[in-house]
C-alpha positions, 0 to 999 in steps of 0.5 A, spaced: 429 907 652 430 899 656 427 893 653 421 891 655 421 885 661 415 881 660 414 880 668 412 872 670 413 870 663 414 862 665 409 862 671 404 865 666 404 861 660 405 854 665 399 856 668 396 859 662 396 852 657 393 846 658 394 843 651 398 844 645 393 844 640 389 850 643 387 856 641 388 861 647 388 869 648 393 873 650 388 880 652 394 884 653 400 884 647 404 889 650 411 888 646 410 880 645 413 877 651 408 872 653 405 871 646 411 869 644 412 864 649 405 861 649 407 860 641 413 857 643 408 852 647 403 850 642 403 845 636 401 847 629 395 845 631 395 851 636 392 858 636 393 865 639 389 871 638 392 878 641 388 884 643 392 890 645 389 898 645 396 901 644 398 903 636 406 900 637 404 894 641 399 893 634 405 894 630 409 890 634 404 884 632 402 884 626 409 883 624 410 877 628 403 875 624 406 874 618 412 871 621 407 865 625 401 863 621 398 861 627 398 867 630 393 874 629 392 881 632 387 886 633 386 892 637 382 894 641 380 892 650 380 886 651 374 888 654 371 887 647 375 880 647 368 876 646 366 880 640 373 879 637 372 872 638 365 872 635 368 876 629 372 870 627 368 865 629 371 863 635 366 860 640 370 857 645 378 857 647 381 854 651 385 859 655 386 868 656 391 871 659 391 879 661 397 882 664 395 888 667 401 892 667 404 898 663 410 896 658 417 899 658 416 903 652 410 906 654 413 909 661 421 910 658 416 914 652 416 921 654 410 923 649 406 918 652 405 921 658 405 915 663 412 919 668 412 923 672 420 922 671 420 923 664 417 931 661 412 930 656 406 932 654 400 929 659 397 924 655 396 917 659 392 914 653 394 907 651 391 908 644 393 916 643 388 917 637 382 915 642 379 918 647 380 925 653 387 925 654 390 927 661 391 934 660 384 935 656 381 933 662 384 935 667 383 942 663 376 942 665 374 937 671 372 939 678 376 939 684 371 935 686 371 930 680 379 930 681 379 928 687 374 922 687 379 920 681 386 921 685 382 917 691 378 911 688 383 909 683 390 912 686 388 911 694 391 918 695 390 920 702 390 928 700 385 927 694 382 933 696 388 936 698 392 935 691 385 936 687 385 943 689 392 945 688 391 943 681 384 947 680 389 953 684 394 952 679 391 952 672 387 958 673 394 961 672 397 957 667 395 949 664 398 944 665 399 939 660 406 937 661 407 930 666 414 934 670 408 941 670 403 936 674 409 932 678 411 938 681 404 941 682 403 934 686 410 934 690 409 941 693 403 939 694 403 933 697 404 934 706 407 927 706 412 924 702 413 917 703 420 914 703 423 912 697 416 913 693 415 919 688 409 924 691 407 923 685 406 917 684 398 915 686 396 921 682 399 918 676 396 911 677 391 914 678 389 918 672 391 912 667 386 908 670 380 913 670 384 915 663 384 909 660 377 906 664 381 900 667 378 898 671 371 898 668 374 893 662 376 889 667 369 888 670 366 887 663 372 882 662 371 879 667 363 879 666 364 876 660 370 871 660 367 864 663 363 865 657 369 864 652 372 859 655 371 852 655 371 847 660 377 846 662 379 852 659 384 857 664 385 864 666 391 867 668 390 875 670 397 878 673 395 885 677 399 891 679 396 893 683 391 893 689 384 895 686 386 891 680 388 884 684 381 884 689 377 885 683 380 879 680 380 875 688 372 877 689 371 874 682 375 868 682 372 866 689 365 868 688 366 862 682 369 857 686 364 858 691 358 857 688 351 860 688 350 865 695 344 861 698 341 863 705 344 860 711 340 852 711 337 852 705 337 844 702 342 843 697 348 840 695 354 841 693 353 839 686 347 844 686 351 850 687 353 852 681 360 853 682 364 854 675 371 855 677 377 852 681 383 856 684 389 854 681 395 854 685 395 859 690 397 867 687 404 867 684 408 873 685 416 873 682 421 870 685 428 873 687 432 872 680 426 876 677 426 881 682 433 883 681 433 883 674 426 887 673 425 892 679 417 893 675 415 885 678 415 887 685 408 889 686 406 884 680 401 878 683 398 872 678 391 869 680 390 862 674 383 860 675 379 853 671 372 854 668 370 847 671 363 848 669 
């Protein structure tokens, strides 16, 4: 199994940090990378309260709690960071970091079902005792449903084309292994791109709509200038496209400000504006490249509430 490579880990907690004695969260623990470093970054007087939804990643940090007093953990989506912050009566904190990528452990695990180069079970949960897992529902999805998935999520091409060949093979037999389905969509698929497993946006695809990603960052998303104090920074690392825009739309909708009719008095002061853009998007750099093939199509926005 390989180590897990935090991506961005210096270029996040610079951006991520604005005073040594703050309280900060880290949405998406992972295996600690980035909240071992922001805990290197603070003072005595500092804080940080980590979120993740995957059982290992939990014990990764509860175990790093009773070594750093400043530090806790709680499972959960970072969806529900506001309820958590509430639960310990936190009102406001000072910096949110979400990364928004699956750790290492989680792809090289074959039980976990994330591979399509790995045979196991076809689960594709973060938190495997919650929840339909991918074998579950492509148990019983139509084609119909299947294809929207694969096309909304994983951007595939031949949704249509892949979702009726899995209807077609599970009528013979279930498929519930990750290698069963990764061959079903090969041999399906009429236009393998070079270098690029067929299988790939299918995959993506079903650990999104699986574990309802992009429906946490929305509520995130929705929530988060709520918890942050003024001055107070966020720093979300995407994977990919759909992730990225979103972020994108809602940073600039915030440094824009309200969208007024064309020739409607106001000033500037009265456009409500609540964010600045930090710098421009930050991807990795050629070292980090090197070293960890997974940071390629890694991209960072860092935004500050400003109202």
């Amino acid at each position: 199994m390989s180590e897990h490579a935090t991506v961005l880990l210096n270029e996040a907690v610079d951006g991520l940090i604005t005073r040594t004695d703050g309280t900060y969260v880290d949405g998406t623990f992972g295996r600690g990378g980035h909240s071992k470093e922001i805990l290197k970054r603070l003072d005595d007087q500092g804080h940080l309260l980590a979120v993740d939804k995957d059982p290992q990643a939990i014990a990764t940090g509860e175990e790093l709690a009773r070594q750093d007093l400043r530090f806790q953990i709680m499972q959960g989506s970072f969806a529900d960071t506001k309820a958590a912050l509430a639960d310990k009566g936190i009102e406001k904190v000072d910096g949110i970091l979400l990364d928004l990528g699956v750790s290492s452990p989680q792809l090289d695990q074959s039980e976990r079902g994330f591979s399509f180069l790995r045979d196991g079970p076809l689960d594709m949960r973060m938190n495997p005792q919650v929840g339909q897992s991918a074998a579950e529902w492509l148990a019983v999805a139509e084609a119909s449903e299947i294809a929207r998935v694969l096309k909304e999520f994983g951007e595939e091409r031949y949704a249509k084309r892949l979702a009726n060949a899995v209807v077609t093979e599970r009528a013979v037999s279930p498929i519930t292994t990750t290698l069963q389905l990764a061959k079903v969509i090969a041999d399906a698929h009429p236009a393998w791109e070079k270098g690029k497993n067929p299988a790939t946006k299918t995959f993506q695809a079903m650990r999104i709509f699986i574990n309802n990603e992009l429906g946490d960052l929305e509520q995130f998303l929705a929530q988060s200038l709520d918890m942050l104090e003024t001055g107070g920074r966020l720093a979300i690392i995407s994977f990919h496209s759909l992730e990225d825009r979103m972020v994108k739309r809602f940073i600039k909708r915030h440094v824009r400000g309200d969208d007024l009719p064309a020739g409607v008095p106001v000033t500037v002061d009265q456009l409500n504006r609540r964010l600045k853009s930090v710098g421009k998007a930050v991807r990795a750099g050629t070292t980090e490249l090197e070293a960890n093939v997974r940071s390629r199509s890694a991209i960072m926005r860092v935004a500050e509430k400003i109202a």
